[in-house]
C-alpha positions, 0 to 999 in steps of 0.5 A: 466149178463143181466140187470134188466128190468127197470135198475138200479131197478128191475121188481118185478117179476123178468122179463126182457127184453133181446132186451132192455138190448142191448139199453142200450150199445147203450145208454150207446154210445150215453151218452158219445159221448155227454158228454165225461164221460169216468169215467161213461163208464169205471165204465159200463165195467163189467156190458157191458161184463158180458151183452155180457157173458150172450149173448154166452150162446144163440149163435148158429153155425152161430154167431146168438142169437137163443132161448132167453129167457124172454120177446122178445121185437121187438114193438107192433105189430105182431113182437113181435109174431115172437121172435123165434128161431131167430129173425132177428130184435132182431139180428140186434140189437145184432150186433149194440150192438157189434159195440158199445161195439167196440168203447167204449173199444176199443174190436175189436173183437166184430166188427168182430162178428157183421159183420158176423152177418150182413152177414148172415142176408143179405145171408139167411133172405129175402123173395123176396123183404123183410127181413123175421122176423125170422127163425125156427128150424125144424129137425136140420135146420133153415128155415124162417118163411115167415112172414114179418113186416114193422117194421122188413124192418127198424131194417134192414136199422137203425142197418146197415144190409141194407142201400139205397147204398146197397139195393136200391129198398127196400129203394125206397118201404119204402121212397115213398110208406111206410108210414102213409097213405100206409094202406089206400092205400092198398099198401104191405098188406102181409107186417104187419104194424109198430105201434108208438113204436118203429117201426115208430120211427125207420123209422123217426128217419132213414128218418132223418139221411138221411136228408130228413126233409121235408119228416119227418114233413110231415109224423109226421103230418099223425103219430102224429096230430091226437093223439095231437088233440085228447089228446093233447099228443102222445101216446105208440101205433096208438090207445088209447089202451096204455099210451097215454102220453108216455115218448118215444114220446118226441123224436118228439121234437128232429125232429122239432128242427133238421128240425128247424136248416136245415131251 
């Protein structure tokens, strides 16, 4: 039932990525409410309900995927050294995927397992003011680790375990003192910082659909103008370490046409 790393083709080593076989369903969402195929999306239910198959085998008593196997995938950054036995991220985006499998066909049960999900994740995964990146499993019991990445806080607000209705002080920190310029700062340094993808991706693309484009193409300066000067292009990561001409950062342009339009 899991999808092959870069679907439709296969990893020649047989590896895959289970947190990104979940974007595709939401892929999958996006594509047809801009087009309307429903042809595709029907085609796509046994590949999304055997993904959703391969995912029980991981559930545990709470309703949570723990201990999943293969490449974990949260972003570049100390996250991804945080992928077991639960991850919070990663269950966020289990929970966005069922939502998603709900509108498409239609399985209302699926919508109920994600708030549970999100439940649960509100209930026992904080740390003081933020949201712990996993939990592990220690004589029977999950217990969180007490690490906390920035990049964990915008998984929380963009899959909706958390929105600034419901949580408005850990809104307020990550609106006005997160950002580009917190390192330097020196603000919440126990809080390991996003890197360009997708973690700060996240942020902006949130920041956007709360509609504050001012606050977007100010800090797309602090994120991307100097990768730009530099390269002429925007890169995988902060540093030139990666690709530094990467697909995923075409996105960019989607802000500057949304900021275009409310101007």
């Amino acid at each position: 039932g899991m999808l092959p790393m870069c679907y439709p083709s296969d990893h020649y080593d047989g590896v895959f990525i289970p947190s990104w076989a979940m974007w595709y369903v939401l892929e999958l969402r996006e594509y047809f409410s801009r087009s309307g195929d429903r042809a595709l999306v029907d085609r796509a239910k046994p590949r999304v309900l055997g993904l959703v198959r391969y995912f029980d085998d991981f559930l545990n008593a709470d309703g949570l995927l723990e201990k999943l196997q293969a490449w974990v995938f949260v972003e570049w950054s100390r996250a991804n050294h945080l992928v077991q036995d639960v991850n919070v991220p990663t269950n966020a985006l289990y929970a966005a995927m069922l939502d998603a499998i709900t509108e498409l066909y239609g399985l209302s049960e699926y919508a109920e397992r994600a708030d549970r999900i999100r439940r649960y994740i509100r209930s026992h995964a904080r740390v003081e003011k933020f949201y712990c990146d996993n939990a592990l499993r220690e004589n029977g019991t999950l217990r969180l680790s007490g690490e906390c990445t920035e990049v964990c806080q915008y998984y929380m607000f963009y899959f909706g375990v958390a929105s600034p209705e419901s949580d408005p002080e850990l809104w307020r920190i990550l609106r006005d003192e997160f950002g580009p310029d917190r390192q330097k700062n020196g603000l919440y340094p126990e809080i390991y910082p996003a890197n360009a993808f997708i973690g700060n991706y996240l942020r902006l693309d949130y920041l956007a659909r709360r509609g504050l484009m001012d606050q977007v193409l100010r800090e797309m300066r602090g994120y991307f103008l100097y990768m730009s000067e530099t390269t002429g292009t925007l890169w995988e990561h902060v540093s030139p370490e990666a690709s530094c001409n990467h697909g995923f950062a075409s996105h960019a342009a989607v802000w500057l046409l949304q900021a275009r339009g409310e101007r």
